[in-house]
PLY file of the C-alpha trace (Angstrom):
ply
format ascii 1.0
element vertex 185
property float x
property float y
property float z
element edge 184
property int vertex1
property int vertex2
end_header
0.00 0.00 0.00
3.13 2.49 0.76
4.31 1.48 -2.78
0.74 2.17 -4.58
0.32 5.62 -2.20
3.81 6.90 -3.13
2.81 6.58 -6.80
-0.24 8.69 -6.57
2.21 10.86 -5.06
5.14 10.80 -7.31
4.25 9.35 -10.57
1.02 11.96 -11.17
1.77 13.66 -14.58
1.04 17.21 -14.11
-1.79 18.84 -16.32
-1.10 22.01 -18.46
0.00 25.15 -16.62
-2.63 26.82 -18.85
-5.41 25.10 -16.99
-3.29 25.66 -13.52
-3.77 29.53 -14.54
-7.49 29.17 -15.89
-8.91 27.83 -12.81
-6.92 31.17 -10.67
-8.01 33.72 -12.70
-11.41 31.51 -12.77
-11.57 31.37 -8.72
-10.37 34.74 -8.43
-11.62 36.44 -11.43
-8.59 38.85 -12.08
-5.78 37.94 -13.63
-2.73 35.57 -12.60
-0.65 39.41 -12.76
-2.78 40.63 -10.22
-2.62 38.11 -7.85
1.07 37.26 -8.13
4.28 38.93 -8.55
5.47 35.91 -9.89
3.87 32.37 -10.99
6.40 29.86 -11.67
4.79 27.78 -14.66
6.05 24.47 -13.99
4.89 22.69 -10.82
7.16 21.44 -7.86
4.61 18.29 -6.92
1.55 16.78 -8.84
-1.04 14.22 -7.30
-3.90 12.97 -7.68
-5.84 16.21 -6.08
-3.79 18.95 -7.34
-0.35 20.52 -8.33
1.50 22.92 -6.91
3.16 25.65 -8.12
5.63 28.17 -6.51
4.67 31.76 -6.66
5.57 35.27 -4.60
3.08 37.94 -3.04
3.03 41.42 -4.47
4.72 42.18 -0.92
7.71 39.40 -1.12
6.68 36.34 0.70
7.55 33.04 -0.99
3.74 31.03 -1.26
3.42 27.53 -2.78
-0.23 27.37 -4.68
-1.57 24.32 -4.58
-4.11 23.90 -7.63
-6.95 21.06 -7.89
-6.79 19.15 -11.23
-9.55 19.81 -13.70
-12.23 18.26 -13.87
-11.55 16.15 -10.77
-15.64 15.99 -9.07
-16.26 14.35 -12.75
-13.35 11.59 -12.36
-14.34 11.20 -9.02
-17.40 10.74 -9.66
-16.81 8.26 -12.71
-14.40 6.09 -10.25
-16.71 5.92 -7.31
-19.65 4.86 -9.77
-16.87 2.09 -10.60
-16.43 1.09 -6.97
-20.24 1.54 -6.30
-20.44 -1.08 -9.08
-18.04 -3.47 -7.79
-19.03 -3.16 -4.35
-22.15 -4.48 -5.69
-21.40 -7.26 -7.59
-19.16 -8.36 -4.50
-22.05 -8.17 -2.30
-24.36 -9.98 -4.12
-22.35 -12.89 -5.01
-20.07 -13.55 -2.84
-21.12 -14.41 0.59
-18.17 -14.19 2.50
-17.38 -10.89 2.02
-21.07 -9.33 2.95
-20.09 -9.17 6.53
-17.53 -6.25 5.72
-20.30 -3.90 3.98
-18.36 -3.12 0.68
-21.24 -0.76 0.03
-21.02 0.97 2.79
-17.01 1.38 3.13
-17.60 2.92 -0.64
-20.28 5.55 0.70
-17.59 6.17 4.01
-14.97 6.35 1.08
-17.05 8.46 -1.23
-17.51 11.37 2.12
-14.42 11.24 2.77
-13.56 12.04 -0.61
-15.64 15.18 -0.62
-14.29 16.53 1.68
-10.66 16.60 -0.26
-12.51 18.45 -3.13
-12.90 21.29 -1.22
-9.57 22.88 -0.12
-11.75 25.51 1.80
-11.77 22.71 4.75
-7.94 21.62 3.91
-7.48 25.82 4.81
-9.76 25.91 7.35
-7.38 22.66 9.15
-4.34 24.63 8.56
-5.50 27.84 10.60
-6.73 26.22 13.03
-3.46 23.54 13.58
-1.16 26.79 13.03
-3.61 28.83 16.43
-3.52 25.51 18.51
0.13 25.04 18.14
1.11 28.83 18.64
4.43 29.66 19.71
5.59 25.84 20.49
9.41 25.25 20.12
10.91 23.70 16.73
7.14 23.12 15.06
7.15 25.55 11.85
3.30 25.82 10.83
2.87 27.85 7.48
1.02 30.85 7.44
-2.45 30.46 5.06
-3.25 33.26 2.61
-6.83 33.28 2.73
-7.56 35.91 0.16
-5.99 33.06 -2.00
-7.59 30.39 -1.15
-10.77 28.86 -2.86
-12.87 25.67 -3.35
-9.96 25.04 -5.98
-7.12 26.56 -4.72
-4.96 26.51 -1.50
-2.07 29.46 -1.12
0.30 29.00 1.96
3.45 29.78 2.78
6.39 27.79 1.26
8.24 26.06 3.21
11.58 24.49 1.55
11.81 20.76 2.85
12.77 17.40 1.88
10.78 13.83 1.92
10.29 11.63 4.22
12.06 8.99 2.20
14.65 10.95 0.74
17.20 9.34 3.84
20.30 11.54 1.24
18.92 14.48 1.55
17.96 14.06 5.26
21.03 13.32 5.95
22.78 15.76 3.92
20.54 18.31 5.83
21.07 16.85 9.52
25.15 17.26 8.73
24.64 21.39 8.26
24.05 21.84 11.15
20.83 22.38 10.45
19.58 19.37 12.16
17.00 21.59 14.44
15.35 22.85 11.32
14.48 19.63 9.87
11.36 18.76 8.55
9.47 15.40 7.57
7.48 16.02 4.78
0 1
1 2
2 3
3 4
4 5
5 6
6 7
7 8
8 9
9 10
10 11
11 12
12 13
13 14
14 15
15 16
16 17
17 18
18 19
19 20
20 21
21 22
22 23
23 24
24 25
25 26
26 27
27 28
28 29
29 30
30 31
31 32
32 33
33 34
34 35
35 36
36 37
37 38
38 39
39 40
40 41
41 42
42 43
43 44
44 45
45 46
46 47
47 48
48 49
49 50
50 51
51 52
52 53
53 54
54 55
55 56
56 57
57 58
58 59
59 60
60 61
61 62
62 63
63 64
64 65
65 66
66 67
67 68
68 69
69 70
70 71
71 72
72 73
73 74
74 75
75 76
76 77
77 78
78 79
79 80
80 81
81 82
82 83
83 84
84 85
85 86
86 87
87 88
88 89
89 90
90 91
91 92
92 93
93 94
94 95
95 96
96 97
97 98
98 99
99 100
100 101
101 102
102 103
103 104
104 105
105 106
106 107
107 108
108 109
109 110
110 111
111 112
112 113
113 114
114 115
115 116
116 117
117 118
118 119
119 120
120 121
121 122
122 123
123 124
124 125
125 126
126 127
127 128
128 129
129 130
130 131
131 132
132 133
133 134
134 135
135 136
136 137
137 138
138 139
139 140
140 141
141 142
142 143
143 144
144 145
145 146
146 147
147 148
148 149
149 150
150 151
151 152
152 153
153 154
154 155
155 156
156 157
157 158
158 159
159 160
160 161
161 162
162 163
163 164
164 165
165 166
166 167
167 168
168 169
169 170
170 171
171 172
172 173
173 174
174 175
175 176
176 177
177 178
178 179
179 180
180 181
181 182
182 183
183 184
């Protein structure tokens, strides 16, 4: 399951930075300009939710814009339909497996799901980790531009860091000196 997770987190193919810009300007309704001294165009990270893209404020500060794949309620949709299906088919003819509910764990699936289309709640989590962890030693919660922030579209600050599993790079960081600013990601 690690293996399968990490490729929906590293193996996404990013979608065009014209539709990355489209859904801004569409969320924000002015122009990509306006809300940005800079965009970068090509995207740091891609999933299977969104991409994210560096970017700086009119007044400096670094932001990473995270950006929710088109169409993604309609895939959704199509690939719980698909599970919906399955679950079914599993329930009805295989006996053994009705104790566990498929139908339902694909409804529990299908909520939970809906909430991750709407990055208002993903923004709403963030403020509210970042007040109830306030001034605590060595815990670096980014700040959340709300004004840039949508149903589509999460701005916070960026935050360089490395992954979890890249053990080189840990390392490499932990031997700077640096070792009290390290970061799991």
């Amino acid at each position: 399951l690690t293996e399968e997770f990490r490729k929906l987190q590293d193996r996404a193919l990013p979608f065009p930075v014209e539709l990355a810009r489209q859904i801004l300007e569409e969320e924000f309704g002015r122009p990509i300009g306006e809300l940005f001294a800079s965009f970068d165009d090509t995207p740091i990270a891609a999933g299977s939710i969104a991409q994210i893209h560096r970017a700086t404020l009119r007044g400096g500060d670094r932001v990473a814009v995270k950006v929710q794949r088109p169409n993604l309620e309609r895939v959704m949709e199509t690939d719980l339909d698909i599970l919906r299906g399955l679950a079914t088919l599993a329930e009805e003819h295989i006996a053994e497996i009705r104790n566990y509910a498929p139908r339902k764990l694909v409804e529990e699936f299908a909520r939970s799901l809906k909430g991750e289309r709407d990055f208002r709640r993903e923004t709403a989590s963030v403020k509210k980790f970042r007040a109830l962890h306030a001034g605590r030693p060595g815990l670096v919660v980014p700040f959340v531009r709300e004004e840039l922030c949508s149903r589509r579209v999460l701005t916070e600050q960026f935050i360089e860091g490395v992954k979890v599993d890249g053990a080189e790079a840990v390392s490499r960081l932990a031997g700077t000196g640096r070792g009290k600013d390290l970061a799991l990601l």
